[in-house]
C-alpha positions as CSV (number, residue, x, y, z in Angstrom):
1,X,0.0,0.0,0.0
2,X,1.2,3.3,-0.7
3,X,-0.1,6.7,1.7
4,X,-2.0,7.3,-1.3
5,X,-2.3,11.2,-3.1
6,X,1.3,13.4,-3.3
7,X,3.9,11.8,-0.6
8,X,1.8,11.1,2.6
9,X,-0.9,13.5,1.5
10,X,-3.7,11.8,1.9
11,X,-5.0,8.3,3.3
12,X,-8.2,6.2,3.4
13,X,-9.7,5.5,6.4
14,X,-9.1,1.7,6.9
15,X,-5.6,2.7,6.0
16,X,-5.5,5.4,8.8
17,X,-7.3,2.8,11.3
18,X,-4.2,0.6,10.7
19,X,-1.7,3.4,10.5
20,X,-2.9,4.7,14.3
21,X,-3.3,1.0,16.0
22,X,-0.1,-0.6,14.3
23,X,2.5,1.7,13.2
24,X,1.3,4.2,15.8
25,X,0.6,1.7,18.8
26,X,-2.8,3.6,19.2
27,X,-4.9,1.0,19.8
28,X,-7.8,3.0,20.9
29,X,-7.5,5.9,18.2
30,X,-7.1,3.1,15.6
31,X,-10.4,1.5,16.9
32,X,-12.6,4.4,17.3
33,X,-11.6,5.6,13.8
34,X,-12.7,1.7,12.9
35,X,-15.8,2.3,14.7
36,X,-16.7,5.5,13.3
37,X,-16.0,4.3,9.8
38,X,-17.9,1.4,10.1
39,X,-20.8,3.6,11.7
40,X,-20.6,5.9,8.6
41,X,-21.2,3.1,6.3
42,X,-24.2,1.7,8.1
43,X,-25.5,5.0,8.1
44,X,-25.1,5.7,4.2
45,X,-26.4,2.6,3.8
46,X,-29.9,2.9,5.6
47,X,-30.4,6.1,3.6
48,X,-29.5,4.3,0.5
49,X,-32.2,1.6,1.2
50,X,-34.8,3.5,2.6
51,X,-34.3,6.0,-1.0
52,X,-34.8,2.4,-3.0
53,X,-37.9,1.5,-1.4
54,X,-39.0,4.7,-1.4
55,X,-38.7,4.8,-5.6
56,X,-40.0,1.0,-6.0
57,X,-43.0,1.5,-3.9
58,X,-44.0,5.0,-5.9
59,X,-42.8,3.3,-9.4
């Protein structure tokens, strides 16, 4: 894996989980920013699937 974008400019958030717990020894930085990316995507993903059934119920 590289740090992604021009030098160490950017990261993605998996990445910066694993950066933080293992290269960091952060273990509780690396699993809250788990946790909160993990949160994120259940919370995109109910608003995706409540959007769907919202269109095949008016279609």
């Amino acid at each position: 894996m590289t740090y992604g974008g021009p030098g160490t400019a950017t990261n993605t958030l998996p990445f910066l989980g694993y950066l933080q717990a293992f290269v960091r020894y952060d273990f509780g930085l690396g699993a809250a920013t788990s946790l909160l990316t993990v949160a994120g995507v259940l919370v995109l993903a109910f608003v995706y699937a409540r959007s769907i059934r919202k269109e095949e119920k008016e279609g």
